[in-house]
Short mmCIF file of the C-alpha atoms (twelve columns), coordinates in Angstrom:
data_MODEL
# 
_entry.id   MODEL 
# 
loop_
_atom_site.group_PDB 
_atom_site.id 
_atom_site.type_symbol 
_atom_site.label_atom_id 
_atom_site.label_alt_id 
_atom_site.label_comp_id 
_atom_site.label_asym_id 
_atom_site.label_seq_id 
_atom_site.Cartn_x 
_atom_site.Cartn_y 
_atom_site.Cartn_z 
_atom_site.pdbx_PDB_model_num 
ATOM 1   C CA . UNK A 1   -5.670 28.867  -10.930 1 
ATOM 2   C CA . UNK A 2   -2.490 29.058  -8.964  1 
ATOM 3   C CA . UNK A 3   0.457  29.844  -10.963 1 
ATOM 4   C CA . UNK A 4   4.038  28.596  -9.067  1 
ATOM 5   C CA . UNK A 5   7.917  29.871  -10.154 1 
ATOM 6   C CA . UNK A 6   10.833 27.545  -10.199 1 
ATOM 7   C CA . UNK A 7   11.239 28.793  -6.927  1 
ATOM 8   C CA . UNK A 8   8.202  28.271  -5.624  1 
ATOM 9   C CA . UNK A 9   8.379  25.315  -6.854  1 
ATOM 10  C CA . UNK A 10  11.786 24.418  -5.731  1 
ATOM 11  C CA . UNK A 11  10.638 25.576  -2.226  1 
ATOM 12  C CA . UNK A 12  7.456  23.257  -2.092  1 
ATOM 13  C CA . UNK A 13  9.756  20.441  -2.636  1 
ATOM 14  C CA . UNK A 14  12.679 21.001  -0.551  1 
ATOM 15  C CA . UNK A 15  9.928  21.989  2.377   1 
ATOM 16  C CA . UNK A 16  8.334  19.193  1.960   1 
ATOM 17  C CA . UNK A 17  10.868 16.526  0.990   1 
ATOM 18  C CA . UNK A 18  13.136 17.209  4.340   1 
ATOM 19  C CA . UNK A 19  12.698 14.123  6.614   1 
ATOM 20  C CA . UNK A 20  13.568 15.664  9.935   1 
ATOM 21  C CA . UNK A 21  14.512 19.790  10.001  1 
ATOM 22  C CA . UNK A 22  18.223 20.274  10.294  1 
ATOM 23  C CA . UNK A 23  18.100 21.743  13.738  1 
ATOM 24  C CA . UNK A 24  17.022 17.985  14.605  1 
ATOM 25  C CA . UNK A 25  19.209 15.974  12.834  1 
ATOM 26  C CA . UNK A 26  21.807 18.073  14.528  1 
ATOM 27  C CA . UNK A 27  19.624 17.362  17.934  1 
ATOM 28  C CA . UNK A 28  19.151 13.658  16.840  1 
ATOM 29  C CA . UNK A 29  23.072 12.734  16.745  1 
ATOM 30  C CA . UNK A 30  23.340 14.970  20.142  1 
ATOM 31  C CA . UNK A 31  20.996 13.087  22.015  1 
ATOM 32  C CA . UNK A 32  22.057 9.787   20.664  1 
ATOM 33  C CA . UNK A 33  25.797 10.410  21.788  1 
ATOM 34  C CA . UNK A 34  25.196 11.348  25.042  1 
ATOM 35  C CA . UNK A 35  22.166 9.018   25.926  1 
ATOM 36  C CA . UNK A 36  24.231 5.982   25.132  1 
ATOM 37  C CA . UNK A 37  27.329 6.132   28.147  1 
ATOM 38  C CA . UNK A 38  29.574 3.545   27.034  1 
ATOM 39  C CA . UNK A 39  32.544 2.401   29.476  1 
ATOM 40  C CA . UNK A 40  36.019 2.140   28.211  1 
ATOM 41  C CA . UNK A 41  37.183 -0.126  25.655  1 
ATOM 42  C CA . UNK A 42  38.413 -3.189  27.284  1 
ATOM 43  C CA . UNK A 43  42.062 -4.955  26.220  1 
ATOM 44  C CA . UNK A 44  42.823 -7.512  24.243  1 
ATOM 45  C CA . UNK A 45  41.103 -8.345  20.155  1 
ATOM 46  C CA . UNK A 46  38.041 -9.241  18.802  1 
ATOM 47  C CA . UNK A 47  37.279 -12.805 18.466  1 
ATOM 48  C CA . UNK A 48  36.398 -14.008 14.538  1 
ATOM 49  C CA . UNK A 49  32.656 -14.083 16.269  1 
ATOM 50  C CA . UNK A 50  32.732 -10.960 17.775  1 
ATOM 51  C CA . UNK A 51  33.961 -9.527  14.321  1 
ATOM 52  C CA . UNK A 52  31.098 -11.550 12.489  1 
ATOM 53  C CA . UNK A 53  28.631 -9.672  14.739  1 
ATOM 54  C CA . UNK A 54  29.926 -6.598  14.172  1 
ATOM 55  C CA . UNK A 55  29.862 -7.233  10.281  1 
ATOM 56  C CA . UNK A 56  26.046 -7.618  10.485  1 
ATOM 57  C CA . UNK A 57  25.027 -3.898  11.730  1 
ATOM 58  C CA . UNK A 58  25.056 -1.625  8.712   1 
ATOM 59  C CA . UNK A 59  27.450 0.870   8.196   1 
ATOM 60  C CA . UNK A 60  27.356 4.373   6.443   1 
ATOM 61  C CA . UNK A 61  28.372 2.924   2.621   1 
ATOM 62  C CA . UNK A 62  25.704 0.406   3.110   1 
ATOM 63  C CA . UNK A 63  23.017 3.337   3.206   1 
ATOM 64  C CA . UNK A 64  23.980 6.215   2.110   1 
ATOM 65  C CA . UNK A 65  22.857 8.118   -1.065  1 
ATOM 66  C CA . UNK A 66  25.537 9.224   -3.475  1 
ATOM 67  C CA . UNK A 67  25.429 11.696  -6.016  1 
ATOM 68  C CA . UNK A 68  28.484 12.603  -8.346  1 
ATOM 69  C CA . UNK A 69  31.058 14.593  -6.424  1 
ATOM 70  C CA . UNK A 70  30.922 17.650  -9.128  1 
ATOM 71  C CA . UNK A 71  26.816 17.724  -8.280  1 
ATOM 72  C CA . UNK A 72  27.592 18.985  -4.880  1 
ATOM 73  C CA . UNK A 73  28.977 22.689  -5.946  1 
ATOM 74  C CA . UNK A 74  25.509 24.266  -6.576  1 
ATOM 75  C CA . UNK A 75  26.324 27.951  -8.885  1 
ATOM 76  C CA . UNK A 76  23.551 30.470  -9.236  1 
ATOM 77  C CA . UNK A 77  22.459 28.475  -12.798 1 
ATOM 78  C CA . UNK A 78  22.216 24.818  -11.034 1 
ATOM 79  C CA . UNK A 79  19.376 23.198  -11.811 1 
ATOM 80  C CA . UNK A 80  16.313 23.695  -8.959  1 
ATOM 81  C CA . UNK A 81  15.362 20.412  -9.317  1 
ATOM 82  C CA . UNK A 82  19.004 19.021  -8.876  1 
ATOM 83  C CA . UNK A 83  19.472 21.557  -5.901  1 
ATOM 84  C CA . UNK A 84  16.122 19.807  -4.334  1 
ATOM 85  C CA . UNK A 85  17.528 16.052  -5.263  1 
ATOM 86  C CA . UNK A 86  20.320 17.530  -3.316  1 
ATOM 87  C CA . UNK A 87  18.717 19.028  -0.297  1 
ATOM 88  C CA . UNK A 88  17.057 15.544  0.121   1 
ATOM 89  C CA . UNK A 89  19.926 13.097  -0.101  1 
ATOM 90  C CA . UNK A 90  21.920 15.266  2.294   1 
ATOM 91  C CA . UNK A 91  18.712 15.216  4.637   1 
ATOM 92  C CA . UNK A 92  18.464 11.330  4.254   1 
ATOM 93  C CA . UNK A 93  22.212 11.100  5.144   1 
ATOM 94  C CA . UNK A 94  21.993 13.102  7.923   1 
ATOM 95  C CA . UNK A 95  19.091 11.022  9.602   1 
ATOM 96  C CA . UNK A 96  20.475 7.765   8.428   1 
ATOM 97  C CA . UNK A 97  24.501 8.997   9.849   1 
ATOM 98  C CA . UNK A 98  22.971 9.649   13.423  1 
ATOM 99  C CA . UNK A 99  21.688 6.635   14.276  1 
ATOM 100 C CA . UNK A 100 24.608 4.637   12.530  1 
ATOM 101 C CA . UNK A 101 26.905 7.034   14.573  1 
ATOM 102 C CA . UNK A 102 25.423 5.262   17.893  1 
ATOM 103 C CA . UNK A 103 25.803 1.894   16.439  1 
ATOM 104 C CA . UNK A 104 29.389 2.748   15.621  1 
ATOM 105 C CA . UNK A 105 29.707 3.881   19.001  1 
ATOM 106 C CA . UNK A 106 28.632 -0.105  20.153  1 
ATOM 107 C CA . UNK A 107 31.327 -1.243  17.850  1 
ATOM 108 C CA . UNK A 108 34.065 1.008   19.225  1 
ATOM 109 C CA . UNK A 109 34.031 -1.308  22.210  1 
ATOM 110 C CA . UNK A 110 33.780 -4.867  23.339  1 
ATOM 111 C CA . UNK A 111 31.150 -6.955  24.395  1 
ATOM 112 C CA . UNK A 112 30.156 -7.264  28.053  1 
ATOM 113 C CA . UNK A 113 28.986 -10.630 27.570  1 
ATOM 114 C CA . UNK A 114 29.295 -13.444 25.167  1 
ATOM 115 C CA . UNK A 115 27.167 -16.424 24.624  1 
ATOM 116 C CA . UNK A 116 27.185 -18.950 21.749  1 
ATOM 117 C CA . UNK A 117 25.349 -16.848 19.530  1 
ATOM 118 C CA . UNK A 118 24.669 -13.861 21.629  1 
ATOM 119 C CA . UNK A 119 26.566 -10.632 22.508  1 
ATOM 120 C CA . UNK A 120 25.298 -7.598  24.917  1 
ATOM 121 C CA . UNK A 121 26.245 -4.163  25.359  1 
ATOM 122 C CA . UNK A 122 25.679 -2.731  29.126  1 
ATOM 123 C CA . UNK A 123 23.665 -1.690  30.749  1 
ATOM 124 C CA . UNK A 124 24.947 1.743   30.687  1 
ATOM 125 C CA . UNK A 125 23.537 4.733   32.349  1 
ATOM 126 C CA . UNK A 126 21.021 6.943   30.226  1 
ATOM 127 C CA . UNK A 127 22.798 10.842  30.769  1 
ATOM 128 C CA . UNK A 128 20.530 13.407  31.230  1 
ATOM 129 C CA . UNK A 129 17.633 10.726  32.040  1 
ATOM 130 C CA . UNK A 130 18.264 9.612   35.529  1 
ATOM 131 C CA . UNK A 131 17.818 6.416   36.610  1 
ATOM 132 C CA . UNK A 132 17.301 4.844   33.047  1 
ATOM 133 C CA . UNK A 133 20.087 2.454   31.586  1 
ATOM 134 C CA . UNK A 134 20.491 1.418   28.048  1 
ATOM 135 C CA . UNK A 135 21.254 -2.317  26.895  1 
ATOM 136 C CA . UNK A 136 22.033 -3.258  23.284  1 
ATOM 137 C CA . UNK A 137 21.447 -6.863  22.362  1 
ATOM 138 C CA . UNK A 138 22.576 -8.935  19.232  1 
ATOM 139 C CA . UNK A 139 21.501 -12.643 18.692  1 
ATOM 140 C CA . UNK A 140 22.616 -14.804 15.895  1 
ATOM 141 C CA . UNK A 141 19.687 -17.107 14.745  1 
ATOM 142 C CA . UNK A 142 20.771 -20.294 12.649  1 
ATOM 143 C CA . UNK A 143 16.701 -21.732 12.764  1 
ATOM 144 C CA . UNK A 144 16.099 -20.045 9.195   1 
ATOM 145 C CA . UNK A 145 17.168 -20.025 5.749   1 
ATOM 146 C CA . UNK A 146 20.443 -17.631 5.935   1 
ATOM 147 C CA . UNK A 147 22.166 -16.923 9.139   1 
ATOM 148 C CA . UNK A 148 19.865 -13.952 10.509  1 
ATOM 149 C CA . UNK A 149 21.293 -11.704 12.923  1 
ATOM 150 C CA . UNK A 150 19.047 -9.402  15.114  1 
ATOM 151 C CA . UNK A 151 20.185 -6.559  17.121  1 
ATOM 152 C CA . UNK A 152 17.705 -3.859  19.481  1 
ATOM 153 C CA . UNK A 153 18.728 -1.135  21.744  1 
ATOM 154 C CA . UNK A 154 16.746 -0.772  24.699  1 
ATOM 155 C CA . UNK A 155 15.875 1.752   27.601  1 
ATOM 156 C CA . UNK A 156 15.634 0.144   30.688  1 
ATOM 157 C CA . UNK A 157 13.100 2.027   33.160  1 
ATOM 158 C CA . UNK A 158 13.698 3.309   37.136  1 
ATOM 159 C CA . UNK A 159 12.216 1.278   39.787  1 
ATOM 160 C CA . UNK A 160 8.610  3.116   39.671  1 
ATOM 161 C CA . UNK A 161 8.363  3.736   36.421  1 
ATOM 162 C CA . UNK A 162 5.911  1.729   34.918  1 
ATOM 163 C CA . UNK A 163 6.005  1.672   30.977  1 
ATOM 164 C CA . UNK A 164 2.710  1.986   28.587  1 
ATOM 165 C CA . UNK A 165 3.362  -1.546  27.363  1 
ATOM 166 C CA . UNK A 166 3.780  -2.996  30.558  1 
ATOM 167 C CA . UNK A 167 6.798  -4.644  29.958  1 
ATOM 168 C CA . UNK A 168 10.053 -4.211  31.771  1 
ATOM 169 C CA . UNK A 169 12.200 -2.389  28.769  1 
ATOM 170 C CA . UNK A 170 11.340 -0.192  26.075  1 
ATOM 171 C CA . UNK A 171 12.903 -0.832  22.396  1 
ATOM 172 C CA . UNK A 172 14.465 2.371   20.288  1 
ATOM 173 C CA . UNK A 173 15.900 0.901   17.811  1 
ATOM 174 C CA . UNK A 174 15.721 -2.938  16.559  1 
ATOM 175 C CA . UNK A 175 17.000 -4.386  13.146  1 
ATOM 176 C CA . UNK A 176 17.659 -7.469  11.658  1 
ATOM 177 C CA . UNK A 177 20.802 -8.541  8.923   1 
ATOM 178 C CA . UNK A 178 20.480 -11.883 6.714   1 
ATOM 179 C CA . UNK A 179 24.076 -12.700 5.745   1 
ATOM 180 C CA . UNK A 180 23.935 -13.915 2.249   1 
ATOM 181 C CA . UNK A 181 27.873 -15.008 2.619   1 
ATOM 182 C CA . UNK A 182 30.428 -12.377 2.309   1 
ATOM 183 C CA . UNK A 183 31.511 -9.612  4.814   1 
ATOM 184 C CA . UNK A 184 28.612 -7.284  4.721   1 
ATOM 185 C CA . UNK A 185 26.657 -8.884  1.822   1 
ATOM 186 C CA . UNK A 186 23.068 -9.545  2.749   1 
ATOM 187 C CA . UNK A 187 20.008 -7.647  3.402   1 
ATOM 188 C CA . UNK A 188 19.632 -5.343  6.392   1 
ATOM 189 C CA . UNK A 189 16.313 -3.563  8.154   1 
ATOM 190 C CA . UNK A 190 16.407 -1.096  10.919  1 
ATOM 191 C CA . UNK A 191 13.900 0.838   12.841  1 
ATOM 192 C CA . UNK A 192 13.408 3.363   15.414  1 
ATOM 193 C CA . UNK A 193 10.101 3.663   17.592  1 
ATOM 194 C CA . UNK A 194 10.389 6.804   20.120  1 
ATOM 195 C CA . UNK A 195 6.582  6.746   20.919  1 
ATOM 196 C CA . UNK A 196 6.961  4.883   24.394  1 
ATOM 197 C CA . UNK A 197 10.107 6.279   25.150  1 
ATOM 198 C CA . UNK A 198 8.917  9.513   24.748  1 
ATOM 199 C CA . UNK A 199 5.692  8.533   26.764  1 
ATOM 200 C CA . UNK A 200 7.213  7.197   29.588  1 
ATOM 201 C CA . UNK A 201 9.448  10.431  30.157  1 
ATOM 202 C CA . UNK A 202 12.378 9.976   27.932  1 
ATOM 203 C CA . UNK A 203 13.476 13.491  26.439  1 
ATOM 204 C CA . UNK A 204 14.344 13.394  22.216  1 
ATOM 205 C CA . UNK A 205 15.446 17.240  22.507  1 
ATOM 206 C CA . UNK A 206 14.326 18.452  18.324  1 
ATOM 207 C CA . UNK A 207 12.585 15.256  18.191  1 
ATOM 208 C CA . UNK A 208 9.119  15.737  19.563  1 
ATOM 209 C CA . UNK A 209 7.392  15.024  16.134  1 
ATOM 210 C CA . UNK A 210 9.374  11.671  14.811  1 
ATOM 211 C CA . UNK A 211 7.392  8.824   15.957  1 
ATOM 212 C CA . UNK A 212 9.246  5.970   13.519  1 
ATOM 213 C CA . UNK A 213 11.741 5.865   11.280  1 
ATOM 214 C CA . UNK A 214 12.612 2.574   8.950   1 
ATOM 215 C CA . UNK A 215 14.908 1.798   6.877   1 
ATOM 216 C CA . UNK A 216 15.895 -1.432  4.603   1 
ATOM 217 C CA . UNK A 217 18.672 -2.133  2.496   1 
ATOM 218 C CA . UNK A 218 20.525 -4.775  0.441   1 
ATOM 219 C CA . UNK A 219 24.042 -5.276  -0.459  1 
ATOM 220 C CA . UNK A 220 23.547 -8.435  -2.231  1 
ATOM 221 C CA . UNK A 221 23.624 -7.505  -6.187  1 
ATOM 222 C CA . UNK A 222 23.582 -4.356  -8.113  1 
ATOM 223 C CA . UNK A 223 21.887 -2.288  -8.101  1 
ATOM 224 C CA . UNK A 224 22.371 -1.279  -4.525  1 
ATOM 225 C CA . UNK A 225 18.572 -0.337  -3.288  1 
ATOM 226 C CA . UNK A 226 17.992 1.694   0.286   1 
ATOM 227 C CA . UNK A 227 14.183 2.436   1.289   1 
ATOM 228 C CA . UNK A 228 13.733 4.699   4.169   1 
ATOM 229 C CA . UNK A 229 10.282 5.869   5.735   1 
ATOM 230 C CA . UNK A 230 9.332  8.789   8.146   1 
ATOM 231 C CA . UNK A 231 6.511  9.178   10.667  1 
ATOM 232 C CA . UNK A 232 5.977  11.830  11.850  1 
ATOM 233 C CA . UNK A 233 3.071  13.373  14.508  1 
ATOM 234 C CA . UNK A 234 0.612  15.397  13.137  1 
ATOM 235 C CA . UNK A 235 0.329  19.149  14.350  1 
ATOM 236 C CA . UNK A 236 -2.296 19.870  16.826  1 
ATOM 237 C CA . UNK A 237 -5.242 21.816  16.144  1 
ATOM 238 C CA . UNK A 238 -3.611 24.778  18.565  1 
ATOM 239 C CA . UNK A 239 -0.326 24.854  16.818  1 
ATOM 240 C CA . UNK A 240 0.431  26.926  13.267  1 
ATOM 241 C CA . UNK A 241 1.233  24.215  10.578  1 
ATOM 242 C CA . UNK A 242 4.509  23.062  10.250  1 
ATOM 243 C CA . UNK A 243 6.481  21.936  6.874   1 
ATOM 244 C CA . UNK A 244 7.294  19.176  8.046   1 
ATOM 245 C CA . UNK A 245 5.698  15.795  6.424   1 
ATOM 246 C CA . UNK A 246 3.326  13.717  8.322   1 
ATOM 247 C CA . UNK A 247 4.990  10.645  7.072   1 
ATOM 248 C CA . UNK A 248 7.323  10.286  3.860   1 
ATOM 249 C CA . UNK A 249 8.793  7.632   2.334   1 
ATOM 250 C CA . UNK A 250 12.265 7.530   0.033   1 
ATOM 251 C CA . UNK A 251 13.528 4.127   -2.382  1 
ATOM 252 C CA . UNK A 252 17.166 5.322   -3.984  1 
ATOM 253 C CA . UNK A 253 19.008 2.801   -5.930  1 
ATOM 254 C CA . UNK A 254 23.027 2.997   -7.287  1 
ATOM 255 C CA . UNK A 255 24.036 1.058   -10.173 1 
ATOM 256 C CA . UNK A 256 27.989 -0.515  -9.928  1 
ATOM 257 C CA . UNK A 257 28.484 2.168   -12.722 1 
ATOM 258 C CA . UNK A 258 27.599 5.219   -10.075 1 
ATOM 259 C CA . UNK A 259 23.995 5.966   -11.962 1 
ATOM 260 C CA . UNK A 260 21.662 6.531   -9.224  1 
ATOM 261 C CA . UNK A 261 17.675 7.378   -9.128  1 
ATOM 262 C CA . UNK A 262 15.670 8.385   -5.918  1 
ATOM 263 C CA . UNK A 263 11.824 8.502   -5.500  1 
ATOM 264 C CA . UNK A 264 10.935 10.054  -2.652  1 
ATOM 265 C CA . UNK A 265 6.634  10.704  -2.164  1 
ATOM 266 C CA . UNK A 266 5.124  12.657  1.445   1 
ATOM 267 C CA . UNK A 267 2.462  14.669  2.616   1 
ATOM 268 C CA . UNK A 268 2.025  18.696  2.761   1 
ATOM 269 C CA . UNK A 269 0.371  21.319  2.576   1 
ATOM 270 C CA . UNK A 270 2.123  22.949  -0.633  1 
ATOM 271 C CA . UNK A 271 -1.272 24.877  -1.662  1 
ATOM 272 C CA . UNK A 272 -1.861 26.247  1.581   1 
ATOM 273 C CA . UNK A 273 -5.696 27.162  0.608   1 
ATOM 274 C CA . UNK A 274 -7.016 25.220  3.406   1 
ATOM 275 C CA . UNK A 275 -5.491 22.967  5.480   1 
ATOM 276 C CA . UNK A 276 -5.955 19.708  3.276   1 
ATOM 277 C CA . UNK A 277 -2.666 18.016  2.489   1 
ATOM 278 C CA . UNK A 278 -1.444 17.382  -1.329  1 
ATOM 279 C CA . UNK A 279 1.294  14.120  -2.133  1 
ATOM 280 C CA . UNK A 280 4.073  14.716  -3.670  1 
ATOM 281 C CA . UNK A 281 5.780  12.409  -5.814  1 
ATOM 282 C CA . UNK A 282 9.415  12.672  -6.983  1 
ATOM 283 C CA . UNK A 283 11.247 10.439  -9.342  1 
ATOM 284 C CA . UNK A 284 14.940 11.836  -9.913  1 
ATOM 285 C CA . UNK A 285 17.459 10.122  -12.099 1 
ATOM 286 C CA . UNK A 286 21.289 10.628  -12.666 1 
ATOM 287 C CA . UNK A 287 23.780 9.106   -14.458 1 
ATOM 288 C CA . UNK A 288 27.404 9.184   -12.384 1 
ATOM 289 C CA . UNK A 289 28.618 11.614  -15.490 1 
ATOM 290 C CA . UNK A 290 26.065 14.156  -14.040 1 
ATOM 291 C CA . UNK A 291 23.040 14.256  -16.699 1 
ATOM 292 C CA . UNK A 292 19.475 13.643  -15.087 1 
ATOM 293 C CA . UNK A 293 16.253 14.471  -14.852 1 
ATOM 294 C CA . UNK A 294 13.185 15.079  -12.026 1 
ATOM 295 C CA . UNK A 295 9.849  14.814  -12.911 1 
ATOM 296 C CA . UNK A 296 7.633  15.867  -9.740  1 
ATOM 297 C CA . UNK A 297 3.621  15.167  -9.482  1 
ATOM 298 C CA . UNK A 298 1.592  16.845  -7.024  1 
ATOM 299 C CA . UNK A 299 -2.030 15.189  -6.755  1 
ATOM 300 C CA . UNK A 300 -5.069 15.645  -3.813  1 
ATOM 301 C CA . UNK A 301 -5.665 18.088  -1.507  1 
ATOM 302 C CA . UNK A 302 -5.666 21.989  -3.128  1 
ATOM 303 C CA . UNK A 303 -3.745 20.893  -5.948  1 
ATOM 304 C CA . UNK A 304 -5.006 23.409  -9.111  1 
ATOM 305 C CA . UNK A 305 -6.636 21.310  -11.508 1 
ATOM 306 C CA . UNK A 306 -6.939 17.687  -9.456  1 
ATOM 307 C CA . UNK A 307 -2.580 17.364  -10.234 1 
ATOM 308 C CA . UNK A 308 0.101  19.312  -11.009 1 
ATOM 309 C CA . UNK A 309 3.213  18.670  -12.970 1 
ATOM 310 C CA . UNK A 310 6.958  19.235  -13.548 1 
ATOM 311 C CA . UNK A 311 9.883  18.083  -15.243 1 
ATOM 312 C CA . UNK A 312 13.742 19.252  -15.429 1 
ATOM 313 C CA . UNK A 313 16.909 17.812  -16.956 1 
ATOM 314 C CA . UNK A 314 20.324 19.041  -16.480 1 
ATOM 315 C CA . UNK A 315 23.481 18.255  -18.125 1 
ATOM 316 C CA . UNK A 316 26.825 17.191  -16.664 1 
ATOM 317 C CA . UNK A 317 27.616 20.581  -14.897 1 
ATOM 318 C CA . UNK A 318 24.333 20.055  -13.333 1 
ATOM 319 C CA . UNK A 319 22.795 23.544  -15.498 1 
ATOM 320 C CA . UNK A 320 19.384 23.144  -16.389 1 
ATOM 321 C CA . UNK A 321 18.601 22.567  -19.692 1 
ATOM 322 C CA . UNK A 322 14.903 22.024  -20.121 1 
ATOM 323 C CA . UNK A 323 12.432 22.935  -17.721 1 
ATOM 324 C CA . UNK A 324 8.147  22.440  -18.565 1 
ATOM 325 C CA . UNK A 325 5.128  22.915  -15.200 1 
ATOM 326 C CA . UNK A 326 1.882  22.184  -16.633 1 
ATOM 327 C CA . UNK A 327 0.460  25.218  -14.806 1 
ATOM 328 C CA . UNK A 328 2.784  27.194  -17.654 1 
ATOM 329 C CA . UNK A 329 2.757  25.248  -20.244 1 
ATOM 330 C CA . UNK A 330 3.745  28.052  -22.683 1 
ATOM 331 C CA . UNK A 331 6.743  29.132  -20.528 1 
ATOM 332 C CA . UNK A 332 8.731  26.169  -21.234 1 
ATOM 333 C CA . UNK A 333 12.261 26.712  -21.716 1 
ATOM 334 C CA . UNK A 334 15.310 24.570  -23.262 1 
ATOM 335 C CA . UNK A 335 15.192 21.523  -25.264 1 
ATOM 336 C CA . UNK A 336 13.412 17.908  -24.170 1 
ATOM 337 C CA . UNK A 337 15.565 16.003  -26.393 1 
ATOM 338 C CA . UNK A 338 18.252 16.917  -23.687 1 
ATOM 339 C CA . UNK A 339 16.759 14.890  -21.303 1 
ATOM 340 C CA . UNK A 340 18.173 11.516  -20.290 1 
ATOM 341 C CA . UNK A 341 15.057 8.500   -20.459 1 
ATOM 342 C CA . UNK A 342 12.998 8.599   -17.738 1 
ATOM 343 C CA . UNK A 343 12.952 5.875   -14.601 1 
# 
């Protein structure tokens, strides 16, 4: 029997639960500023179409998670699970903010061409990948239900370089927006693919794990809902195991009222016994006054006892004020009627 501390604990999670490390999030919005060369902004406005286009790519408050201001001063007597519900959103943020931050970048300047219901970006040179130019595309299709609008950056090869695929480009990042009427109201999906890229020569510098990264959203009605998943390489046999998550997936919803609940579930190696993974599952809950609640299941893999089990509440200065692991079930502490219900 394995027994685990809060801070054990605390570290399985946040180990675990981090999508990228921070050293590449902080290498992902480096690369993807200087691999996209934009030329100067032209003169002159934005047409109403151009602006309609530019209404359909998502933008930070469409995606981001947010937590009650006061919930980001962690003291020594925060909550662990808070400080981990923490550690996460900021993480999500982070990977979602730098590839909005290149998209932002498109919108910072005008089209190069216009068609009906078609607008292009470039090509541009690729910097620090000679020879390779980028192109960003969006088409507005009126053939379906809702106006659809569909947008992909892509990496145009060299002459000589001949991509996996075959085909002439390679796609980074593609998404899609269905405008339910409204500036910004709709439902939005966006996706990065790096495997060919990375294949075919293209340097991700911090990067050399994430193969895809998704991520799907709606503005439509309350409560907001943003799903993002990871997937990442798996280590090989001659390397020493990494914390990082094969693949890991994370729903968060905000209610008009600023209550907000995450679930985020991945795969580690958290009982490092042998090298079979465990999956984690974490359902936090917050109301925007502060109170909430994780409850964490570990299951698989070394996990003592087939699953594992946790739950913590905290109160509206974020303190902790009921903690209970099944591994130590007689070292609970606090009171459970001071927990807020459950997801």
């Amino acid at each position: 029997m394995i027994g685990f501390t809060t801070k054990e604990w605390a570290t399985w999670l946040s180990r675990g639960a981090r999508p990228v490390p921070r050293r590449g999030v902080a290498a992902l919005v480096s690369v993807l500023t200087v691999v996209f060369v934009l030329a100067p902004a032209g003169c002159g406005n934005y047409s109403n179409e151009d602006l309609e286009f530019m209404s359909a790519v998502p933008q930070r408050e469409d995606v981001t998670i947010e937590v009650p201001r006061r919930g980001n001063l962690v003291t020594a007597g925060t909550a662990e699970a808070w400080k981990t519900t923490l550690d996460v959103t900021r993480g999500f943020n982070r990977t979602a903010d730098a590839f909005l931050s290149l998209i932002e970048k498109v919108r910072s300047h005008y089209p190069t061409s216009r068609n009906a219901n078609e607008r292009i970006w470039g090509p541009f040179p690729a910097e620090k990948n000679p020879g390779w130019q980028i192109e960003f595309h969006m088409l507005k299709r009126l053939d379906v239900a809702v106006p659809r609008f569909e947008y992909r950056l892509i990496m145009i090869p060299p002459t000589g370089v001949v991509l996996p695929s075959g085909q002439p480009v390679t796609q980074i990042i593609g998404g899609s927006f269905d405008a339910a009427g409204g500036v910004r109201v709709g439902a939005g999906h966006l996706t990065v693919t790096l495997d060919e890229a990375r294949l075919a020569g293209i340097a991700f510098p911090g990067l050399d794990k994430l193969r895809e990264l998704t991520i799907d959203y709606q503005t439509r009605t309350w409560p907001r809902h943003v799903e993002m998943t990871i997937l990442n390489l798996a280590d090989a046999p001659a390397d020493a195991p990494s914390a990082d998550p094969i693949s890991a997936t994370y729903v968060y919803e905000r209610a008009e009222n600023g209550d907000g609940a995450m679930t985020f579930t991945f795969a580690a190696n958290v009982v490092p016994e042998t090298g079979v993974l465990e999956t984690l599952m974490v359902e936090s809950r917050w109301l925007g006054t502060g109170p909430g609640r994780s409850d964490t299941t570990v299951t698989g893999g070394d996990t003592p006892g087939g699953t594992a089990t946790s739950l913590e509440c905290w109160n509206e200065t974020f303190m902790s004020t009921y903690l209970f692991q099944s591994w130590a079930p007689g070292m609970a502490t606090g009171q459970p009627d001071s927990c807020i219900p459950r997801l």
